[in-house]
C-alpha positions in Angstrom: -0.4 9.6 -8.0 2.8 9.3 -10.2 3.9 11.3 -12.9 6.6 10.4 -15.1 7.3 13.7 -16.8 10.6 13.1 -16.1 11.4 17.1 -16.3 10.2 17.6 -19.8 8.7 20.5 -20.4 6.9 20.0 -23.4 5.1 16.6 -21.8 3.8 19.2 -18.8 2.5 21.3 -21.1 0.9 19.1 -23.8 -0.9 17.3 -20.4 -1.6 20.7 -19.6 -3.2 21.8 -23.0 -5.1 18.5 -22.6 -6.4 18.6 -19.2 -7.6 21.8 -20.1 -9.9 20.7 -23.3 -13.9 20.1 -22.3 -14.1 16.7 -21.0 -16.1 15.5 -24.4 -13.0 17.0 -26.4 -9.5 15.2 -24.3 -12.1 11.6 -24.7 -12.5 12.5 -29.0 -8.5 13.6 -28.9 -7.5 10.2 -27.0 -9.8 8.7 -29.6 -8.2 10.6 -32.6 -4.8 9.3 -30.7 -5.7 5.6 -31.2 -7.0 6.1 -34.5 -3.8 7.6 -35.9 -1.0 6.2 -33.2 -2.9 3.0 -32.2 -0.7 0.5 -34.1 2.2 1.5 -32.4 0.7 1.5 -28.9 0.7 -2.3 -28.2 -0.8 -4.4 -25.1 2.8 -5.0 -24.0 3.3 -1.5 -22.9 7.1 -0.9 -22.0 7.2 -1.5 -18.0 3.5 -3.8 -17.9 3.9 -5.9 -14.9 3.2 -9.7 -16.0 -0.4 -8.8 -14.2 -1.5 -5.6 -15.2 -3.1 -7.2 -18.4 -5.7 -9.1 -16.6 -6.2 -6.4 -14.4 -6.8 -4.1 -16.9 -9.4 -6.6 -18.6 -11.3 -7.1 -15.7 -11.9 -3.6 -15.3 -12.9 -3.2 -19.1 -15.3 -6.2 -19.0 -16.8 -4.1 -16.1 -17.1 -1.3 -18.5 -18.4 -3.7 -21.7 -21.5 -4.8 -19.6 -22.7 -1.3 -18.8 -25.1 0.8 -21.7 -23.2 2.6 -24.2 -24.8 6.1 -22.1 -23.3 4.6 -18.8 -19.9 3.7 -20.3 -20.1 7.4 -21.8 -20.4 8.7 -18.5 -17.9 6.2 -17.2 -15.3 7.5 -19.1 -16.6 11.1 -18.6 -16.6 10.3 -14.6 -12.2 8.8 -14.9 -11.9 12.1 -16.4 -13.7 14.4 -14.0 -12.2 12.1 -10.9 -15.9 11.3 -9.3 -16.2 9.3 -6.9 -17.6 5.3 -7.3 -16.9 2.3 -7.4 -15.2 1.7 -10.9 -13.5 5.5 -10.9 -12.0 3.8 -7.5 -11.0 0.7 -8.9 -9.4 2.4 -11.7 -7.7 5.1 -8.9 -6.2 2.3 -7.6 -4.2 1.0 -11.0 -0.5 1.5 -11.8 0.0 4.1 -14.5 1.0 1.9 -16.8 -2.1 -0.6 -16.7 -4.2 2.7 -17.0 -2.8 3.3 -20.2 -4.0 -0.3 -21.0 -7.6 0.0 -20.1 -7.8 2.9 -22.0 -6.5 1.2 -25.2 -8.8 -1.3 -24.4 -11.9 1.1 -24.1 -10.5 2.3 -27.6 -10.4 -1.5 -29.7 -14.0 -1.7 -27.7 -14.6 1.3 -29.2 -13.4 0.0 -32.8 -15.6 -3.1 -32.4 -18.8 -1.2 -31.2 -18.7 -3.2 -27.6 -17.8 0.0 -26.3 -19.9 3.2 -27.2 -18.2 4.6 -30.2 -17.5 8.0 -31.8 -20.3 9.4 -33.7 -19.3 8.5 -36.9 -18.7 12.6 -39.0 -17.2 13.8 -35.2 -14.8 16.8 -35.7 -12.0 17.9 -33.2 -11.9 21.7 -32.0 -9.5 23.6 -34.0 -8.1 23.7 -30.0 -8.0 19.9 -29.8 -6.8 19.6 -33.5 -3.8 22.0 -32.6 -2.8 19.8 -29.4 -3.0 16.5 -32.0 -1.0 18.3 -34.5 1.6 19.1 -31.8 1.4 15.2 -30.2 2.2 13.8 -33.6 5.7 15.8 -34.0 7.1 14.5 -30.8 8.8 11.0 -30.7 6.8 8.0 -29.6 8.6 7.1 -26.8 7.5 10.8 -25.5 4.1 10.2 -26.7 4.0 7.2 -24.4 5.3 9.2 -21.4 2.6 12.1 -22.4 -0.3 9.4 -22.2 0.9 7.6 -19.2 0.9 11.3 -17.5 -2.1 12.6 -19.0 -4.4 9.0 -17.4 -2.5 8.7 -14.7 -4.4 11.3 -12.4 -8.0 10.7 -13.7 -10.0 8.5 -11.5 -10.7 8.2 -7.5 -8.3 7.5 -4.8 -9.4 4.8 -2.9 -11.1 5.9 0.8 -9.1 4.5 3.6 -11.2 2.0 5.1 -13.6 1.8 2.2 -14.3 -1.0 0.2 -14.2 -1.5 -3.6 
C-alpha cells in the first residue's frame, strides 16, 4: 500500500479521525465531501496515468450492475478490507485511480445509478467536526488526505490467485 502523507501531521490524523468513524459514517462523510468539494475534485486527478480512467470505469460499471443493497455492501466491504473478487480488483489499483472510482461511485450516486444517500441523512456531530476540520485545510491537502484515506481500503490480491 502507499501513503502519501508526505510527513504531515494533520493528514495522519484527519485519516485517523476518519478511519475511526463507523463504516456507515466515513461512506456519508466522503459523500458530504463530494457534495460540498466535488466541483473541484475533477477526473483528471493530478498524477492519473493516461489509463487509470478506464480502469477506474470498468471497475464502476462492475459496481452499477449490482443492486443498490449489494453496491451498499460493496462499498461497505472497500471499507472493512474483505476479501472478494471486486474488493481485490480494487486492492490492486494505484492510489490515484482509487480516488477516481470513488468520485465515480459518488456522480453514480448523484444520478441514482449508484445507491444514493437517504435523502434527510445527518452526519454525527463526530463526522460533522472531522468535515468542518477537512474544509479549513487547502485543497491540494485535501487531495493528499483522500488519496491516503482510499488508499488502504480494499484486498490485496492472493499470490497465485485469480481475479
Amino acid at each position: 500500500m502507499t501513503f502519501t502523507q508526505a510527513g504531515d501531521p494533520t493528514i495522519r490524523e484527519h485519516v485517523q479521525a476518519f478511519q475511526n468513524l463507523d463504516v456507515d459514517d466515513q461512506l456519508a462523510l466522503f459523500w458530504f465531501i463530494y457534495k460540498e468539494m466535488g466541483k473541484s475534485i475533477t477526473p483528471a486527478a493530478p498524477g492519473a496515468s493516461t489509463v487509470s480512467p478506464q480502469i477506474a470505469e470498468g471497475l464502476f460499471n462492475q459496481v452499477k450492475e449490482l443492486s443498490h443493497e449489494e453496491q451498499l455492501q460493496l462499498q461497505r466491504d472497500l471499507i472493512n478490507r474483505v476479501d472478494n473478487q471486486l474488493t481485490r480488483e480494487y486492492g490492486s489499483l494505484g492510489d490515484t485511480t482509487k480516488l477516481l472510482f470513488w468520485y465515480l461511485l459518488a456522480q453514480g450516486m448523484d444520478n441514482a445509478t449508484i445507491i444514493p444517500m437517504p435523502a434527510n441523512y445527518q452526519l454525527s456531530s463526530e463526522s460533522e467536526n472531522l468535515f468542518n476540520k477537512i474544509k479549513e485545510i487547502p485543497f491540494e491537502e485535501q487531495i493528499t488526505l483522500f488519496r491516503d484515506y482510499v488508499s488502504p481500503m480494499g484486498a490485496e490480491a492472493k499470490a497465485g490467485a485469480e481475479i
